[in-house]
C-alpha positions in Angstrom: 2.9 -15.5 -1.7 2.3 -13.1 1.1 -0.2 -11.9 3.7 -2.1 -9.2 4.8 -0.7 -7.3 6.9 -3.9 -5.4 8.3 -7.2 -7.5 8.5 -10.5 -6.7 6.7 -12.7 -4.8 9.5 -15.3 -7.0 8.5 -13.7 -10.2 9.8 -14.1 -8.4 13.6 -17.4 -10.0 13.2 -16.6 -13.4 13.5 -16.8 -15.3 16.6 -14.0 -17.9 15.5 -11.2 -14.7 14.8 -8.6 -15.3 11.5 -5.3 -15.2 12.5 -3.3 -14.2 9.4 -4.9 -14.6 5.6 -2.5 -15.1 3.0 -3.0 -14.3 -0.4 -2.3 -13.9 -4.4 -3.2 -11.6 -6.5 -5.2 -7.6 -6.4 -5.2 -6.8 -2.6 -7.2 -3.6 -4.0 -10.6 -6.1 -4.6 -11.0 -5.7 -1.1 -11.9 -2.2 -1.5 -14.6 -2.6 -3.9 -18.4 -3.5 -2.5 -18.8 -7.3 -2.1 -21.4 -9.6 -2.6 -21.0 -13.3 -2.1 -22.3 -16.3 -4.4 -22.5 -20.0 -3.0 -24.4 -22.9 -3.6 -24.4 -26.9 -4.7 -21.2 -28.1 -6.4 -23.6 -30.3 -8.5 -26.4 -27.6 -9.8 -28.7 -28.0 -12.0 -27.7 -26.0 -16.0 -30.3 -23.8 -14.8 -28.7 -22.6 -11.8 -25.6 -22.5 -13.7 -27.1 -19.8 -16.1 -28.6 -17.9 -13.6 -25.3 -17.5 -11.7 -23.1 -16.7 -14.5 -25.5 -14.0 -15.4 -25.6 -12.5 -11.8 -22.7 -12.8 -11.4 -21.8 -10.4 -14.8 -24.3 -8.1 -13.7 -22.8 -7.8 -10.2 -19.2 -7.0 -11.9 -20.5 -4.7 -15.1 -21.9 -2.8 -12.1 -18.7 -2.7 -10.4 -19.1 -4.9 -7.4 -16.9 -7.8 -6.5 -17.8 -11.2 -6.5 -16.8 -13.7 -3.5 -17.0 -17.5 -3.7 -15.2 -20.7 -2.3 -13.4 -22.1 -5.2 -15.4 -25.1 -5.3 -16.9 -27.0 -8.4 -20.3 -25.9 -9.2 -21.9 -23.2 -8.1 -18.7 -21.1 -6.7 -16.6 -22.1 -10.0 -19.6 -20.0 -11.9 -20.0 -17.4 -10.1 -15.9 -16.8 -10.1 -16.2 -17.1 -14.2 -18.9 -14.8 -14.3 -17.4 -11.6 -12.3 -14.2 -12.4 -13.4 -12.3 -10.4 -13.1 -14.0 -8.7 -10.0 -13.6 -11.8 -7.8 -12.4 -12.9 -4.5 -11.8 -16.6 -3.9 -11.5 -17.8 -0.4 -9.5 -21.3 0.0 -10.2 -23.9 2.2 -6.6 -25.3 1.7 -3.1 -23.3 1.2 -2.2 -21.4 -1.9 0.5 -23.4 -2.9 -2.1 -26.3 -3.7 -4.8 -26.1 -6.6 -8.0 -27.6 -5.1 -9.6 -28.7 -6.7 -7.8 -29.9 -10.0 -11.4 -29.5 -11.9 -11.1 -25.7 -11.2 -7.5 -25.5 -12.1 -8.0 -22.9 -15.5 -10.2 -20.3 -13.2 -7.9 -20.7 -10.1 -5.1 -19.9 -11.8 -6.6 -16.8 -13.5 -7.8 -15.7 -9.9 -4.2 -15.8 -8.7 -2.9 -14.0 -11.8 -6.2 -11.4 -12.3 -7.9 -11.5 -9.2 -7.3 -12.5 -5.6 -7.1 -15.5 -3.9 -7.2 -15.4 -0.1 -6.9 -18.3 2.8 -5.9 -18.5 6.3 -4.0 -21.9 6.1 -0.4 -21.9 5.3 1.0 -22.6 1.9 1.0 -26.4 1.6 -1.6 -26.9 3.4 -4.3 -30.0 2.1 -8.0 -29.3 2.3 -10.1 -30.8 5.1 -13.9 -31.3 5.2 -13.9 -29.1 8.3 -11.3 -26.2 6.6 -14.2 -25.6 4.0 -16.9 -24.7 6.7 -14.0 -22.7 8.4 -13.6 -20.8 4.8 -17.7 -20.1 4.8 -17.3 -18.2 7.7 -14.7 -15.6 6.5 -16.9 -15.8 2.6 -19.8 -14.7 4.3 -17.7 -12.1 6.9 -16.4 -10.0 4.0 -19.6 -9.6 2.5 -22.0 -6.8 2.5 -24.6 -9.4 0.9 -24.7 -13.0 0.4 -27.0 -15.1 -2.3 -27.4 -18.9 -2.1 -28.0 -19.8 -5.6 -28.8 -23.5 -4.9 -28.9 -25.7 -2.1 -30.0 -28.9 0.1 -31.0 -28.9 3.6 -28.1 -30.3 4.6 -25.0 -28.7 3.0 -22.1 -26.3 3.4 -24.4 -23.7 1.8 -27.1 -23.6 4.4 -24.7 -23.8 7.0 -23.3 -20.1 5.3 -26.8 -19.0 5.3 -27.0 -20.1 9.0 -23.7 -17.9 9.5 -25.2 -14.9 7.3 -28.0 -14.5 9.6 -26.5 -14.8 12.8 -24.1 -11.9 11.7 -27.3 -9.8 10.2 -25.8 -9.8 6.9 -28.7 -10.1 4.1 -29.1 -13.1 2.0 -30.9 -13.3 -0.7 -32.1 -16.7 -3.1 -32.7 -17.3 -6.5 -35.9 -18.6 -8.2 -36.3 -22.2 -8.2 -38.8 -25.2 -8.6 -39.6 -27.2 -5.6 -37.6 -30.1 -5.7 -34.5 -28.5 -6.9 -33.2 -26.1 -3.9 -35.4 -27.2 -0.8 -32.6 -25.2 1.3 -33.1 -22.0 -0.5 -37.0 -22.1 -0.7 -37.1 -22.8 2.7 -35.1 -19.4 3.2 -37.7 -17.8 1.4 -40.3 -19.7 3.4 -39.1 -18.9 6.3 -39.0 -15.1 5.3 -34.8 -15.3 5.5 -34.2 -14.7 3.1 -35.4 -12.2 -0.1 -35.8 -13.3 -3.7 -33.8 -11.9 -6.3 -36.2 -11.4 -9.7 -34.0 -8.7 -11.1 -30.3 -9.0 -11.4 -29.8 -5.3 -12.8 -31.7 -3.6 -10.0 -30.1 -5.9 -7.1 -26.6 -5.4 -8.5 -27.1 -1.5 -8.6 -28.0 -2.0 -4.9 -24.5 -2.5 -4.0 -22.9 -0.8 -7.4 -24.2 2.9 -7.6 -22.3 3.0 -4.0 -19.1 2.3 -6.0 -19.5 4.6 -9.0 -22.0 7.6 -8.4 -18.4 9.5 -7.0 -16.0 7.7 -9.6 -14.5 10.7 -11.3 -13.1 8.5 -14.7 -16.8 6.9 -15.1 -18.8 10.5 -14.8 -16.1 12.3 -17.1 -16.5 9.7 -19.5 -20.9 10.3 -19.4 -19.8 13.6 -20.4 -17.2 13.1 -22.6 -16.8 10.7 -24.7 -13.5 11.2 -27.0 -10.8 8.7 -26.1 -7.7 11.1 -26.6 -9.5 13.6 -23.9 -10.0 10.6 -21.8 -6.6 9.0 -22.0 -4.9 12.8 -21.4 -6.8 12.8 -18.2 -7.0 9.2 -16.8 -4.0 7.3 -18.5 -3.7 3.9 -18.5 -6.1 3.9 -16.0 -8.6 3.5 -18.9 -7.4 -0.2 -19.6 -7.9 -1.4 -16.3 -11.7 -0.1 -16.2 -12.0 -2.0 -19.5 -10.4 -5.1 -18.3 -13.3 -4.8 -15.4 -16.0 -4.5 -17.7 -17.1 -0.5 -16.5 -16.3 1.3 -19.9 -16.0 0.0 -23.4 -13.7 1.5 -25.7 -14.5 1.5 -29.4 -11.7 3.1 -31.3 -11.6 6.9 -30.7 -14.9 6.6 -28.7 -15.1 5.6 -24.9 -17.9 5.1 -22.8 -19.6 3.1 -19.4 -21.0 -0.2 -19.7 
C-alpha cells in the first residue's frame, strides 16, 4: 500500500482538508469523470435494480463510479460500474469492512481503486464514515442519492453536496420508501433522474468525443487494423466495457 503523492484538486474544496489518502489499486480512475452513488445500506430490491443499472450505464459510458464501501446501496453501485469504480474507506486498507462486502472489496483493490485517509490498521468509527462522505462527495463532479431516510449518512452527503454546489440528483421512488430523497426533490435540490442513458452521457461524451481508440474504431472496424494501431490497449477498453470485441470485428459499446 501507498499514497498519493499529489492530492485531487477537487479535495481543495473541503472545509475539513485530507492530509494524506492512501490507496490500492488504478490511481489513473481518478482521471476519468466521476459521479458518485450513495444511499440506505438496507434498500429496498427496487433500489437495488435501479442502482446496478445506473451504475452500468455510467461505466458503458465511460465515467467512473464513487461509493463508500458500505452494504447496500454503495456495495451495488461498486458491482455495477465495476470496474470503473472508486471506493472511499472509512477505516484503513489493511482491514476489510465490512466482511459482507469482502468479494467486491477485494476486486476493488485488485481492478479498481480503493482510497482512505486513515492509516493502514486503522478500525472504522461511526464518525470516520461521515469524514469519508465528505471526500465521496469532494471528488465528484455529480452526486445521486439512490435511497434514503431523513436521518442518515446519505442526507448528511446531500447536505455536503450542496454546500459545495456540486449537483445531486435522486431516483424515482414511492412515498414511504425514500422520504430523504423526495424531500430533495421537494425541496427543488435536487433533480430527478428518469433516464439513465441520457444522464450518464452528461458526464461521458466529455470522456470520449476526443478518445482517438473509440472514434478509429466508429470508423474502422477490423480488429488486426485496430490491434496494429492501439495494442494491448484494446483489452483494457474491453475490460471497461467501451468496445466489444467479437473475433476479427471490434467495435464501441
Amino acid at each position: 500500500m501507498d499514497f498519493i503523492t499529489k492530492l485531487p484538486s477537487e479535495l481543495d474544496r473541503l472545509k475539513k482538508p485530507v492530509q494524506k489518502l492512501y490507496y490500492k489499486g488504478n490511481l489513473e480512475l481518478l482521471n476519468l469523470p466521476k459521479v458518485a452513488i450513495v444511499g440506505a445500506r438496507k434498500c429496498t430490491p427496487y433500489t437495488k435494480n435501479l442502482v446496478i443499472s445506473l451504475a452500468s450505464s455510467l461505466r458503458k459510458h465511460g465515467v467512473c463510479v464513487l461509493s463508500g464501501g458500505a452494504i447496500g446501496v454503495d456495495n451495488y453501485a461498486h458491482e455495477g460500474a465495476f470496474p470503473l469504480t472508486i471506493g472511499i474507506f472509512g477505516n484503513g486498507l489493511d482491514e476489510i469492512y465490512p466482511v459482507q462486502n469482502a468479494k467486491m472489496i477485494n476486486q476493488i483493490y485488485s481492478n479498481s481503486l480503493a482510497l482512505s485517509e486513515y492509516e493502514p490498521d486503522f478500525k472504522a468509527h461511526s464518525w470516520s464514515f461521515l469524514e469519508r462522505n465528505r471526500i465521496v462527495v469532494a471528488l465528484s463532479q455529480a452526486v445521486v442519492i439512490a435511497q434514503a431516510d431523513f436521518k442518515s449518512g446519505s442526507m448528511a452527503s446531500a447536505r455536503l453536496a450542496l454546500d459545495m454546489g456540486i449537483p445531486l440528483f435522486v431516483l424515482p421512488q414511492r412515498l414511504e420508501d425514500s422520504r430523504g430523497t423526495n424531500s430533495l426533490l421537494a425541496k427543488n435540490q435536487a433533480n430527478l433522474i428518469d433516464d439513465f442513458d441520457a444522464f450518464s452521457a452528461k458526464f461521458g461524451s466529455l470522456y470520449q468525443e476526443d478518445d482517438e481508440i473509440l472514434s478509429f474504431i466508429k470508423i474502422n472496424s477490423s480488429f488486426d487494423e485496430c490491434y496494429a494501431k492501439f495494442g494491448d490497449k484494446l483489452y483494457e477498453y474491453e475490460l471497461e466495457s467501451k468496445i466489444a470485441i467479437d473475433g476479427i470485428y471490434v467495435r464501441v459499446v
